[in-house]
C-alpha positions as CSV (number, residue, x, y, z in Angstrom):
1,X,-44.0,-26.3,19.7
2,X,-42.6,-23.0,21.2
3,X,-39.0,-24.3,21.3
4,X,-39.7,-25.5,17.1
5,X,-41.3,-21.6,16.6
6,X,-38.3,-20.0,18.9
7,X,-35.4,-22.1,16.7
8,X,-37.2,-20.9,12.9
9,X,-37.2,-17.4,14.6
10,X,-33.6,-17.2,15.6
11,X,-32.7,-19.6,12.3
12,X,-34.0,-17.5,9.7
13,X,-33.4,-13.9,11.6
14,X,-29.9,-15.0,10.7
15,X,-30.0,-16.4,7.3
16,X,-29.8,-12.6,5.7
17,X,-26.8,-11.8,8.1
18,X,-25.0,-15.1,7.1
19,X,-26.2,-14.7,3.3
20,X,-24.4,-11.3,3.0
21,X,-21.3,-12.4,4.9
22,X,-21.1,-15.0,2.1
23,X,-22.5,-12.6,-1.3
24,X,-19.4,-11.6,-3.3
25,X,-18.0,-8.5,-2.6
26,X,-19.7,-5.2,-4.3
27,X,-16.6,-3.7,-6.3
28,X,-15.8,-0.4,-8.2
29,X,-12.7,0.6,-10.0
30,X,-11.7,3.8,-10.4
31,X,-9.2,4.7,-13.0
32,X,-7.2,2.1,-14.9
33,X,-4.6,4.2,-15.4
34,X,-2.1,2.5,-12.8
35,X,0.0,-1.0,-14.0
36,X,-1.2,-2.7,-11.2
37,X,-5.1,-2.7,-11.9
38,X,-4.2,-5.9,-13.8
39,X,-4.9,-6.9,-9.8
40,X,-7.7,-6.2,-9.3
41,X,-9.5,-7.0,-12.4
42,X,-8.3,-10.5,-12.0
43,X,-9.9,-11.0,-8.8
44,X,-13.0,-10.4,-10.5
45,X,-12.8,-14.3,-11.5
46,X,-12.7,-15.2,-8.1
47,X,-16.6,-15.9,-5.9
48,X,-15.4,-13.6,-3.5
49,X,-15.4,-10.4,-5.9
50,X,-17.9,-8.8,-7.9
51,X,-16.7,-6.1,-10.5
52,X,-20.2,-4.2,-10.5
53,X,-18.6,-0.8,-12.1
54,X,-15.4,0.9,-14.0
55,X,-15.0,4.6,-13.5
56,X,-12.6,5.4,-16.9
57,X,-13.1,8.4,-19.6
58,X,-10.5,6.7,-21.4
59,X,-12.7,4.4,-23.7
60,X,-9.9,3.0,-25.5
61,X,-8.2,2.0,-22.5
62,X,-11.0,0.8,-21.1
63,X,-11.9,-1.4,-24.2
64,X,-8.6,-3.2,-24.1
65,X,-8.7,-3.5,-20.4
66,X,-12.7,-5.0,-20.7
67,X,-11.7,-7.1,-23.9
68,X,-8.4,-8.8,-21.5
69,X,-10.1,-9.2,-18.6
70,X,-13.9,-10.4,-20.1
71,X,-15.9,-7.4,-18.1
72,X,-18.7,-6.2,-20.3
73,X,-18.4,-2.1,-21.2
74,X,-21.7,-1.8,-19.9
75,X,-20.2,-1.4,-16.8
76,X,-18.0,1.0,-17.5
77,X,-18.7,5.2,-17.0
78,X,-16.9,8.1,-17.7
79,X,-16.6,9.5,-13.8
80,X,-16.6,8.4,-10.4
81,X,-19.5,9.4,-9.2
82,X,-21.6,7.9,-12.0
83,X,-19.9,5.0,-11.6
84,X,-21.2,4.4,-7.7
85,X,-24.7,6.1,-7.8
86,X,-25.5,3.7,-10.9
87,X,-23.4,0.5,-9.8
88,X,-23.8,0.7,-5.9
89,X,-20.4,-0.7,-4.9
90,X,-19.7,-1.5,-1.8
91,X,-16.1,-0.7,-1.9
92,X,-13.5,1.5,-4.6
93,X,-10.9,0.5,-5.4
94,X,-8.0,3.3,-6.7
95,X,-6.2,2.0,-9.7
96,X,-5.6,5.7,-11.3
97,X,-3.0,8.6,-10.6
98,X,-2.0,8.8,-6.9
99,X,-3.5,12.3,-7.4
100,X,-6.7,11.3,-7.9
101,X,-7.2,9.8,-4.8
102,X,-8.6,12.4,-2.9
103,X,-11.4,12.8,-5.3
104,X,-12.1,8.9,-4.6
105,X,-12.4,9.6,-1.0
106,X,-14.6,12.7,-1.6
107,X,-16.9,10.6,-3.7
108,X,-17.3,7.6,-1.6
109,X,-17.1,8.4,1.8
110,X,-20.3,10.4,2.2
111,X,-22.0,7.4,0.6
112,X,-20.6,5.2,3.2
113,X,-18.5,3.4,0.5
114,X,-14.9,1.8,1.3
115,X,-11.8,2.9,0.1
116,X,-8.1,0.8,-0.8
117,X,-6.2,3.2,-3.2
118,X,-2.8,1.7,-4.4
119,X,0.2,2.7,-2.7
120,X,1.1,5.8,-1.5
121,X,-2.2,7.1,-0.1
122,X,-2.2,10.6,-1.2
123,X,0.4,13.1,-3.3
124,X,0.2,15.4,-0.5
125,X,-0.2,15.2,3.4
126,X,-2.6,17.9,2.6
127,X,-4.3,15.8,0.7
128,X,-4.0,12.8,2.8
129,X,-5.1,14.3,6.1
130,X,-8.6,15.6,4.2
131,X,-8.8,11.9,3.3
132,X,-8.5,11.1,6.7
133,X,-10.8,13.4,7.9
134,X,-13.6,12.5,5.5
135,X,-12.9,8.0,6.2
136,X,-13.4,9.6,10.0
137,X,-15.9,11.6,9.4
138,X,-18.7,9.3,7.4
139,X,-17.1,5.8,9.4
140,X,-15.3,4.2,6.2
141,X,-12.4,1.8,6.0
142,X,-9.4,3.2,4.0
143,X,-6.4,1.0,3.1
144,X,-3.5,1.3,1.4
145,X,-2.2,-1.4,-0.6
146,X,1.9,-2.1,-0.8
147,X,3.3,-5.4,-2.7
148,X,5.6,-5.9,0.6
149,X,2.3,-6.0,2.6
150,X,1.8,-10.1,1.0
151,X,5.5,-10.5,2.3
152,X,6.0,-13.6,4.4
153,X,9.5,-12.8,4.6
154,X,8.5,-9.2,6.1
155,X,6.0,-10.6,8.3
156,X,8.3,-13.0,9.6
157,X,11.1,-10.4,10.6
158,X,8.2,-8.5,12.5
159,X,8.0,-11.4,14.4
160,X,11.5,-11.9,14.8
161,X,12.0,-8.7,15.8
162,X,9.0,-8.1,18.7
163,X,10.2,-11.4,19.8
164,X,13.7,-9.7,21.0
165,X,16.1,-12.5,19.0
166,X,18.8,-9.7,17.3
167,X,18.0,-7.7,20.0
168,X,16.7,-3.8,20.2
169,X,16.8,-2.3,16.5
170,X,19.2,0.0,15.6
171,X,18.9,0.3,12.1
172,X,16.9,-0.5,8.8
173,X,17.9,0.1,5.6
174,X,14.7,-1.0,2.6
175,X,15.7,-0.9,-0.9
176,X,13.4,-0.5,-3.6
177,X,13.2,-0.2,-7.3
178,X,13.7,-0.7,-10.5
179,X,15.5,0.4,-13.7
180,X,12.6,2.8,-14.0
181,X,9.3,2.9,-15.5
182,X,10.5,3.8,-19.2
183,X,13.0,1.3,-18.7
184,X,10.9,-1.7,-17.8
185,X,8.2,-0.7,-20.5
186,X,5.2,0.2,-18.3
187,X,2.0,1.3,-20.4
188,X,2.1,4.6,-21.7
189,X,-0.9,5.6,-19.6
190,X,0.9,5.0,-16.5
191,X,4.4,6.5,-17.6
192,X,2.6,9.6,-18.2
193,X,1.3,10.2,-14.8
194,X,3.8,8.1,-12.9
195,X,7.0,10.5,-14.3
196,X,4.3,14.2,-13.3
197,X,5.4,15.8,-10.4
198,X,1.3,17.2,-10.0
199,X,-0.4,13.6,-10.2
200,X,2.5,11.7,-8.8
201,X,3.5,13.9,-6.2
202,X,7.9,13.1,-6.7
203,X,9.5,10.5,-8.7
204,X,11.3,7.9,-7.2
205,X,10.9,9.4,-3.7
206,X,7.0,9.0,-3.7
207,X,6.9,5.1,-5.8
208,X,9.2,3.4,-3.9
209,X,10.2,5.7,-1.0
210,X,6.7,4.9,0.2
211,X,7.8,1.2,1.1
212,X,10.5,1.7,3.5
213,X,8.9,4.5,5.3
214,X,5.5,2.1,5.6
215,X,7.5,-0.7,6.5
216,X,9.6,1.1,9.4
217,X,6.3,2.6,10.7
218,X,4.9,-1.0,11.3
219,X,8.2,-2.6,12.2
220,X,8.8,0.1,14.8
221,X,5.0,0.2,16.4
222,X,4.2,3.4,14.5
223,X,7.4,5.4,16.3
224,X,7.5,8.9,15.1
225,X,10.9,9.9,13.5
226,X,12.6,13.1,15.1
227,X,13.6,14.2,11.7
228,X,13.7,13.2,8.2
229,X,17.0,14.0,5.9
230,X,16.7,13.1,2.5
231,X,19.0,13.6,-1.1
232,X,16.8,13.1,-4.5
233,X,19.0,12.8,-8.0
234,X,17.6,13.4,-11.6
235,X,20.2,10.8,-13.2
236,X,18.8,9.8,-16.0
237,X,16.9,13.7,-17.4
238,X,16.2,12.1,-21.1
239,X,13.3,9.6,-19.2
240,X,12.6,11.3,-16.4
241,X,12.8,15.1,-17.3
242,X,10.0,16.6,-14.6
243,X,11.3,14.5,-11.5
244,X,13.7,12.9,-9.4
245,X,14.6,9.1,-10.3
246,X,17.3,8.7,-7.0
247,X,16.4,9.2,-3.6
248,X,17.8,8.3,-0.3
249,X,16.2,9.1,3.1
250,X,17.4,8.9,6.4
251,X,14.6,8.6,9.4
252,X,16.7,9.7,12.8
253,X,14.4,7.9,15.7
254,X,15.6,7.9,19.2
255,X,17.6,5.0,19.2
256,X,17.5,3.7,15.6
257,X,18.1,4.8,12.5
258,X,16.0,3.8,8.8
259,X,18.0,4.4,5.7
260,X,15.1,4.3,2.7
261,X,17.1,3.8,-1.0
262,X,14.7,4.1,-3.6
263,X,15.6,4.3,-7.3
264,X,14.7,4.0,-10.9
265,X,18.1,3.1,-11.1
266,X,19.1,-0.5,-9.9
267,X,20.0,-2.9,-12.5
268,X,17.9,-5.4,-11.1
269,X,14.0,-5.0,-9.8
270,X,14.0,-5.1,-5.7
271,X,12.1,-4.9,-2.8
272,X,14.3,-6.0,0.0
273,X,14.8,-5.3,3.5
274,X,17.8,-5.7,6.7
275,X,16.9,-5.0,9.9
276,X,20.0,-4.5,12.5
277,X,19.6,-5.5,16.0
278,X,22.2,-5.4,19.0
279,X,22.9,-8.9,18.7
280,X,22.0,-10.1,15.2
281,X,20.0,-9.7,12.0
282,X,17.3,-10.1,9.7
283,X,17.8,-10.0,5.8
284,X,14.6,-10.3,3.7
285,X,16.1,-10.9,0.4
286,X,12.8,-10.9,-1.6
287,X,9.3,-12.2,-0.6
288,X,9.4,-15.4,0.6
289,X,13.7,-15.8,1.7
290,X,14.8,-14.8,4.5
291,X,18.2,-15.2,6.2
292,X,19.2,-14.5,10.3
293,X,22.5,-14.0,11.2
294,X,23.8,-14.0,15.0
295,X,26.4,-12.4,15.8
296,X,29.9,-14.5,16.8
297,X,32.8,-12.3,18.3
298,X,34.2,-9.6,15.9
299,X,32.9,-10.4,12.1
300,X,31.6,-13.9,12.8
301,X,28.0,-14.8,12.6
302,X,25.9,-18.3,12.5
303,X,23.1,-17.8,9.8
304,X,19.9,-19.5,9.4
305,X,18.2,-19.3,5.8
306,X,14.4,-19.6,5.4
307,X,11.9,-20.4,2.7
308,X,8.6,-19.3,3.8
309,X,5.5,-20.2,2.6
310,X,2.7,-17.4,1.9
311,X,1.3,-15.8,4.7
312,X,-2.2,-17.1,5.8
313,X,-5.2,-15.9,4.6
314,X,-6.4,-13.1,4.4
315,X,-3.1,-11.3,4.2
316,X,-1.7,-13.9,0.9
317,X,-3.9,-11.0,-1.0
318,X,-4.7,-7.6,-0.5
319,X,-8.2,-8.0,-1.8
320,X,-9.3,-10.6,1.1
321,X,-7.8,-8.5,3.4
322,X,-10.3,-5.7,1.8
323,X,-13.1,-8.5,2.0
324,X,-12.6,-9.1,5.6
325,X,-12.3,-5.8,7.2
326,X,-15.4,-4.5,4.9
327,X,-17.2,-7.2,6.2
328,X,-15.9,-7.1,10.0
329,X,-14.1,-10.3,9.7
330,X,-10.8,-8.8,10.3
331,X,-9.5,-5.6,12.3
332,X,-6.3,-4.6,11.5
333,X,-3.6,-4.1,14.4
334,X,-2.2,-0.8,15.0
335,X,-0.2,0.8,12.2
336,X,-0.6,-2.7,10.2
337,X,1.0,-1.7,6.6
338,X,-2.7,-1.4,5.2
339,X,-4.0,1.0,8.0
340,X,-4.8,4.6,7.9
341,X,-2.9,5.6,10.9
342,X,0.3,3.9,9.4
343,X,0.0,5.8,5.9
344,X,-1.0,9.1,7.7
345,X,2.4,8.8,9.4
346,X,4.3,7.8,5.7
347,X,2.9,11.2,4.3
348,X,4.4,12.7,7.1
349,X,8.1,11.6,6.6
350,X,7.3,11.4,2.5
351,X,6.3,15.5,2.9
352,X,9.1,16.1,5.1
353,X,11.9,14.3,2.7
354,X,10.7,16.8,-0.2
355,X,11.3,19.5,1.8
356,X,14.2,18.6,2.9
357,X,15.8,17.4,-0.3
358,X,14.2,20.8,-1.6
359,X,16.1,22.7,0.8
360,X,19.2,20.7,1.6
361,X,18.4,20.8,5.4
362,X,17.6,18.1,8.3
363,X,13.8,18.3,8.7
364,X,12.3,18.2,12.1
365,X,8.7,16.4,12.6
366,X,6.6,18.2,15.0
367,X,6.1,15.8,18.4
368,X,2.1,14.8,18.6
């Protein structure tokens, strides 16, 4: 009888830990002012993920968001932090100008509410490294979401690379971009904010310079550049008249080089990737192909093509990678593309190449 009282004890003393591992996820939204919250509002379909609140003052937007997406406007407020005191979410989610990020984090972290804000992390480092401080500070989880992050073709020339096939990197060169956003029609919301120096931080430089700096932080074991040197063009003035739409930065590490090209200029939509080795290389042609060449002699190489699958869960989707580490089923590795420590690092070298293309000089990053 003491062995039946001892199992109901221990069964249902863990029936309200194993119910909430299981409840859907608590979400907010805050702003809908970003193309990608398209993302996010479909995962509210899923039994994972519960949209509980919106924060948008734009009712109109909000409306054709709510109508698209089948999310009553009950749930929708004019602010933040009406939003969480009234809809108790359990995680935000950052879907509105890049500059509005910090006021997220100010919101939510003293409440002991997650963060993931949409790629970059912050317009600023200034800003970023309050953010930081505050996720430190009250214990929250703050990710940063990247497309490239639900790479398999990325992942795969991680493990490529730590596993010493092309040999010790010597350089990477990430491409990124688009004709840019007026060119590919993006909402007029989001071209209003996106093309603002104040609530976008750059142009080009901070949307898609933002990948190749992420993506050499993690691929490199979060190596600190010596310097960043970086050129920014205004190429096309009649759609982007307040920022740069060309930028190309150079990360000089010890023994490696990054070159990050990111434009509103390409013909074609990319996110691409080649990594250089002593030996051989990688070349992530898009998200799922990737091709390794070994070097033969002179100019000859045997090449291997993949077609990868999608990475495993949680990491096919950024919003069960958010599940998981909100609800301690997943810690991230050091400087994983989603982590805090990697994005601190980004704002770093993205801070540094708008000084240096401000100034026309070689900018030196302090040693930590």
């Amino acid at each position: 009888m003491k062995k039946y009282t001892l199992f109901l004890i221990l069964l249902f003393g863990f029936l309200p830990f194993a119910f909430s591992q299981n409840d859907p996820l608590k979400i907010g939204v805050a702003g809908l002012h970003h193309g990608h919250v398209g993302w996010v509002l479909e995962a509210n379909q899923r039994p994972d993920f519960e949209i509980v609140g919106i924060a948008e003052p734009n009712r109109e937007l909000a409306e054709r968001y709510a109508k698209q997406h089948g999310i009553s406007m009950d749930i929708v407020f004019d602010t933040v932090e009406e939003m969480v005191e009234k809809t108790k979410p359990e995680a935000v989610t950052g879907f509105g100008a890049t500059f509005h990020h910090l006021e997220i984090v100010r919101v939510c972290a003293p409440k002991g509410i997650h963060v993931m804000v949409e790629k970059p992390l912050a317009v600023s480092l200034e800003h970023a490294t309050e953010m930081a401080a505050l996720a430190e500070k009250h214990q929250i989880h703050l990710l940063t979401n990247y497309e490239t992050s639900w790479y398999s073709s990325n992942e795969k020339a991680n493990e490529l690379l730590h596993s010493g096939q092309i040999g010790e990197v010597r350089k990477i060169v990430v491409r990124d971009g688009h004709r840019g956003p007026k060119q590919i029609g993006v909402g007029p919301e989001f071209l209003e904010w996106l093309t603002d120096p104040n609530l976008n931080g750059a142009g080009a430089l901070m949307d898609f310079g933002c990948y190749g700096a992420n993506l050499s932080t993690w691929l490199l074991d979060g190596l600190r550049p010596i310097s960043v040197t970086a050129i920014t063009q205004q190429l096309n003035p009649s759609d982007n008249p307040k920022v740069d739409d060309e930028a190309t930065i150079i990360l000089a590490y010890p023994n490696s080089q990054t070159i990050i090209e990111a434009s509103w200029n390409w013909p074609i939509g990319r996110k691409d990737m080649e990594v250089y080795g002593q030996t051989g290389a990688i070349f992530a042609d898009d998200g799922s192909h990737l091709r390794v060449r070994m070097a033969e002699g002179y100019s000859g190489f045997e090449e291997e093509k993949m077609d990868l699958p999608e990475r495993k869960a949680p990491f096919d989707d950024p919003f069960s990678v958010l599940f998981a580490v909100v609800r301690g089923e997943l810690q991230l590795e050091a400087f994983d593309p989603y982590s805090l420590e990697n994005n601190l690092l980004v704002m770093e070298i993205l801070q540094a190449a708008k000084e240096s293309a401000a100034s026309g000089k070689i900018v030196f990053l302090p040693k930590k």
